[in-house]
PADO-262529 format. One record per residue: residue number from 1; residue in three letters; x, y, z of N, C-alpha, C in turn. Coordinates in steps of 0.2 Angstrom, whole numbers, always signed. Layout:
resi,resn,n_c1,n_c2,n_c3,ca_c1,ca_c2,ca_c3,c_c1,c_c2,c_c3
NUM,ALA,X,Y,Z,X,Y,Z,X,Y,Z
...
END
This chain:
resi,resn,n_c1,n_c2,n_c3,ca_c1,ca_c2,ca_c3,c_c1,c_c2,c_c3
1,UNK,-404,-103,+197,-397,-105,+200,-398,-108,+207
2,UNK,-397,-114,+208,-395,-119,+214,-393,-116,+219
3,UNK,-396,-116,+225,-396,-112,+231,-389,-116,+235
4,UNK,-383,-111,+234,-375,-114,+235,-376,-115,+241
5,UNK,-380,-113,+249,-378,-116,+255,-380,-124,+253
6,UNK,-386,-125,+250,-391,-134,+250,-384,-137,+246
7,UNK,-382,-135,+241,-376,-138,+238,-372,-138,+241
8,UNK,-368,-135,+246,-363,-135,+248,-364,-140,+254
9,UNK,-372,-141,+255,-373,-146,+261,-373,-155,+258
10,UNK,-376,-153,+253,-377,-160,+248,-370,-163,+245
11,UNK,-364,-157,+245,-359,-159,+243,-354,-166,+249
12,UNK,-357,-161,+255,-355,-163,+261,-356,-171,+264
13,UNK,-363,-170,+263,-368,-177,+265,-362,-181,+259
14,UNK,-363,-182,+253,-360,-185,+250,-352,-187,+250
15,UNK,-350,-183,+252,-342,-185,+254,-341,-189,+260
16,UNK,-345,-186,+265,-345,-190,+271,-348,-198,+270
17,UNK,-352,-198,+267,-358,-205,+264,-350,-211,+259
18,UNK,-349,-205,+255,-343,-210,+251,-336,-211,+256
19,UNK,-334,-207,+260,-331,-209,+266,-331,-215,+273
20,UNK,-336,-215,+272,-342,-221,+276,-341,-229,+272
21,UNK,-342,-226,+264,-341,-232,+260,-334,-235,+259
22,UNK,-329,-232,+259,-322,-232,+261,-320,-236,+267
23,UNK,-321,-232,+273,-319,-236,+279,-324,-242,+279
24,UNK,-330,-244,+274,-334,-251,+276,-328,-256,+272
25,UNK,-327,-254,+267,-323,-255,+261,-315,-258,+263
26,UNK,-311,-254,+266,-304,-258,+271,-307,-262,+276
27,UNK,-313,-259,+279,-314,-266,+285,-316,-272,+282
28,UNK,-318,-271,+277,-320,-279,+274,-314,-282,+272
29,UNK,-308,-279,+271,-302,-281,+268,-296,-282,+275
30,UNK,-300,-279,+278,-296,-280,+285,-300,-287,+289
31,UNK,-305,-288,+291,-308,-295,+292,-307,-300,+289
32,UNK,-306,-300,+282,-304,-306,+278,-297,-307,+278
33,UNK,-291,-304,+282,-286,-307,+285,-284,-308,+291
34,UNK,-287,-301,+295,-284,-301,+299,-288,-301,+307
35,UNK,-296,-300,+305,-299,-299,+312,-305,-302,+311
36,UNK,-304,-309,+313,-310,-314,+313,-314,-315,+308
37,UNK,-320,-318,+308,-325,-320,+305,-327,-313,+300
38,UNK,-329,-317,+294,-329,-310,+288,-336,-308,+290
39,UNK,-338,-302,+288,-346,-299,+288,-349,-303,+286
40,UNK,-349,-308,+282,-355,-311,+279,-355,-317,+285
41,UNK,-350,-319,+289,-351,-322,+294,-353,-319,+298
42,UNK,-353,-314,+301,-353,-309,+306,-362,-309,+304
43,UNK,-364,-308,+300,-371,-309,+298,-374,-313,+297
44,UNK,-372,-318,+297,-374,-327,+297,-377,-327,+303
45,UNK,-373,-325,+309,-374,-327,+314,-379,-321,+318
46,UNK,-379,-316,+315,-386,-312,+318,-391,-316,+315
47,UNK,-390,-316,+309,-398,-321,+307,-399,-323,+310
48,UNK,-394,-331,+311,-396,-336,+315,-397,-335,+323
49,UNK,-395,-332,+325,-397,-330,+333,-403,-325,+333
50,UNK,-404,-322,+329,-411,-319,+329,-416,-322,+327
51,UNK,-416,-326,+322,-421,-332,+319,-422,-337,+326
52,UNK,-416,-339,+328,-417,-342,+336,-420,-340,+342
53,UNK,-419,-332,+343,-423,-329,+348,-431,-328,+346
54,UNK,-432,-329,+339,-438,-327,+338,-442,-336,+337
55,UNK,-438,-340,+339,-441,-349,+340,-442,-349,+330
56,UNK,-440,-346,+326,-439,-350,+319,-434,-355,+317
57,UNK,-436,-359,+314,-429,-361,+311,-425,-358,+303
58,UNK,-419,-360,+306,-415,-358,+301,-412,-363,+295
59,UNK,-413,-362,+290,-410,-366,+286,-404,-363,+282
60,UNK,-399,-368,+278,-394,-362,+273,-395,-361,+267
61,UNK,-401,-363,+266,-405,-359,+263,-407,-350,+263
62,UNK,-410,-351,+269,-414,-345,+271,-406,-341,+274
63,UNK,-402,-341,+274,-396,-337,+277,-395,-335,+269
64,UNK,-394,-339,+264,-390,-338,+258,-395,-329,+255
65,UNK,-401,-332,+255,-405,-327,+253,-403,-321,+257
66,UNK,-404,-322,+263,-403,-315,+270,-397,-310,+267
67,UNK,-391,-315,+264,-388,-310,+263,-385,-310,+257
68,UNK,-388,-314,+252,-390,-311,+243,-383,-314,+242
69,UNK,-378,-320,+245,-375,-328,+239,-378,-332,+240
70,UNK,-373,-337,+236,-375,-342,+235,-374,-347,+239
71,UNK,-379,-352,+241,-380,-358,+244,-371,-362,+246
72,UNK,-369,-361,+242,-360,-363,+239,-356,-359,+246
73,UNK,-356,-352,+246,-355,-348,+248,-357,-349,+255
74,UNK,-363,-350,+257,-363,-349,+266,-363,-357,+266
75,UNK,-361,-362,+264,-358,-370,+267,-351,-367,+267
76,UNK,-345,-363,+263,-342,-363,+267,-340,-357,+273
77,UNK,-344,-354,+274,-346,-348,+281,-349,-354,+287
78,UNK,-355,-357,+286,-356,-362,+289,-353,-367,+292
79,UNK,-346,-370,+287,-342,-376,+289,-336,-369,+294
80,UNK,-337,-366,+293,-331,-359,+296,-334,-359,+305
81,UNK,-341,-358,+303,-344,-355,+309,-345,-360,+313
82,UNK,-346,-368,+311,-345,-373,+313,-339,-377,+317
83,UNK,-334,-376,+313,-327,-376,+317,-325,-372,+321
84,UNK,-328,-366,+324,-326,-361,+328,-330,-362,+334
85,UNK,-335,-369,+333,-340,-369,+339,-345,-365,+340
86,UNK,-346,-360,+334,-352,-358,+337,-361,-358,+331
87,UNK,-360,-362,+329,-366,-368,+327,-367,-374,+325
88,UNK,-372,-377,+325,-373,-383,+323,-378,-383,+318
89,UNK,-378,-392,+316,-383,-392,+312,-387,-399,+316
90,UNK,-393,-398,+314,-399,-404,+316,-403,-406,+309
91,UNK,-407,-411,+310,-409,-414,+304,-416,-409,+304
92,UNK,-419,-408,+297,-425,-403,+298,-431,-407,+299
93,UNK,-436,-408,+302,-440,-412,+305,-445,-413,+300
94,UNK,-444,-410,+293,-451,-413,+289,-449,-412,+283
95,UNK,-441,-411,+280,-440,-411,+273,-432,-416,+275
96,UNK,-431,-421,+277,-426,-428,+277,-420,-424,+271
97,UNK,-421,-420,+266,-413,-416,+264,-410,-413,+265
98,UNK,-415,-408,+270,-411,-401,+273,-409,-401,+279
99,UNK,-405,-399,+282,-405,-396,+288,-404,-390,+291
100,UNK,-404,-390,+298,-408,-381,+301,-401,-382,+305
101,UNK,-400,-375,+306,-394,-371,+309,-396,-369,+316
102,UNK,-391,-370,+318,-396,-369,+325,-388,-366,+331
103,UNK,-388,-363,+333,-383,-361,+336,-380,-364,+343
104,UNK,-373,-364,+347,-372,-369,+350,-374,-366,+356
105,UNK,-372,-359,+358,-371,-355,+365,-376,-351,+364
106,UNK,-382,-352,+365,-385,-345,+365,-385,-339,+370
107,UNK,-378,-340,+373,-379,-337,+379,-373,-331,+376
108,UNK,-372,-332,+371,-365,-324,+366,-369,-319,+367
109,UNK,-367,-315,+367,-369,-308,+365,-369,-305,+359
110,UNK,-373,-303,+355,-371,-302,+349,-367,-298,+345
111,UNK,-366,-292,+352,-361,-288,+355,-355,-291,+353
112,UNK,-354,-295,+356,-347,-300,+357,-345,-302,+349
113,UNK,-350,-303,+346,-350,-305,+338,-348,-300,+334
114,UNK,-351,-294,+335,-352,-290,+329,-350,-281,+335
115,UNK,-345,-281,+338,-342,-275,+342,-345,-268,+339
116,UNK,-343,-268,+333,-343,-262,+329,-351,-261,+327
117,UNK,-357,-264,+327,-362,-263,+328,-367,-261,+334
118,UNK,-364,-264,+340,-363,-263,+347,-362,-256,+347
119,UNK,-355,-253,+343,-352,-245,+345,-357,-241,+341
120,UNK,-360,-242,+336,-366,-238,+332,-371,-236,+335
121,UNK,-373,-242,+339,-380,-243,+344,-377,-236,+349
122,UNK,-374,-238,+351,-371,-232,+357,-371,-224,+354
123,UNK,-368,-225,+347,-367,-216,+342,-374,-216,+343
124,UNK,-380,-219,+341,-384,-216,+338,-390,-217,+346
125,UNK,-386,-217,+351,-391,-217,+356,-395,-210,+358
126,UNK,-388,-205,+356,-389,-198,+358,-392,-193,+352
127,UNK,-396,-198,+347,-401,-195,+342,-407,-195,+342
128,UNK,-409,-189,+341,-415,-189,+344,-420,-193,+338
129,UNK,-425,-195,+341,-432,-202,+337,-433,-197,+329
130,UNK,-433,-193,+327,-434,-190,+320,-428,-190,+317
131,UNK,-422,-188,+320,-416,-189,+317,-413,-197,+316
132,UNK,-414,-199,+322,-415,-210,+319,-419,-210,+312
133,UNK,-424,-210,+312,-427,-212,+307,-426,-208,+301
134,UNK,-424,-201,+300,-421,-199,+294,-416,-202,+291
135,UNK,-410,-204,+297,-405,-207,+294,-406,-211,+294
136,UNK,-409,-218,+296,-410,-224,+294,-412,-225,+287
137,UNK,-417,-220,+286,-420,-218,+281,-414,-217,+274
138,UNK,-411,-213,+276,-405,-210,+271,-401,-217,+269
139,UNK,-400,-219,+276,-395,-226,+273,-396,-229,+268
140,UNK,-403,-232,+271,-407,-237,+267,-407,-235,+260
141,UNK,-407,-228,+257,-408,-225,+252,-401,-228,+249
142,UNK,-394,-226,+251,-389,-227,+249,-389,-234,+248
143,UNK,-390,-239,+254,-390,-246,+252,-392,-248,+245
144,UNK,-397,-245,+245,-403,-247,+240,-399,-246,+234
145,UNK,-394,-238,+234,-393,-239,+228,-387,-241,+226
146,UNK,-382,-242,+232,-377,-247,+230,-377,-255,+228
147,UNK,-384,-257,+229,-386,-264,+229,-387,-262,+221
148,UNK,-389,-259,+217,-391,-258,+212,-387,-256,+205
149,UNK,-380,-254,+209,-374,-251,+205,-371,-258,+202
150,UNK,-369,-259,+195,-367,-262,+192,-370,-269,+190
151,UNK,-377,-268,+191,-381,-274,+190,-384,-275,+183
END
């Protein structure tokens, strides 16, 4: 017989985990009307300012992959992110079809961009270094298999 406290703990994790999925779930549908750039913009633009801090270039290509659409897909996130001033495009200096994205201010914060990642940084300040890496760990585990539900 199943040791009721472990169950009763596992039942918990899992409510709280599918509650988590929930509130990701209205925020997505809350961004796509009502509060700015959608997540998948919101993550366009950590690529591209990360790939820029790290002196890479970025192509829309390599964004589309990053975040698993289609090319179709981040031209219109890009013509979006473009209009709002905060990237450009340049010619790519050794393939004459592509072009690199390249950001306009790289003086944002990416804070300013992505608030509610900012506020996570801060919850998980007061974690201690083995409980970060479990839960990272755990995420990642969930991620993994929500990427993999319905495929």
């Amino acid at each position: 017989m199943p040791d009721t406290e472990e169950s009763t703990r596992q039942e918990s994790v899992a409510r709280a985990t599918e509650r988590l999925r929930l509130a990701e779930s209205r925020l997505a549908r809350r961004r796509q009307t009502d509060c700015g750039p959608s997540e998948n913009a919101r993550a366009a633009m950590r690529f591209v300012y990360e790939r820029s801090d790290a002196d890479e270039d970025v192509t829309p290509t390599a964004i589309a992959e990053h975040l698993g659409v289609s090319t179709a897909a981040v031209t219109g996130i890009l013509d979006r992110l473009r209009a709002g001033g905060l990237v450009t495009f340049r010619a790519h200096p050794s393939d004459g079809r592509s072009k690199l994205v390249v950001p306009v201010d790289r003086s944002v914060d990416l804070d300013d961009i992505d608030p509610l990642t900012a506020k996570i940084r801060r919850l998980s300040a007061g974690l201690s270094e083995e409980a970060m890496v479990e839960i990272a760990g755990f995420l990642d585990a969930v991620a993994d298999e929500v990427d993999q539900e319905c495929v």
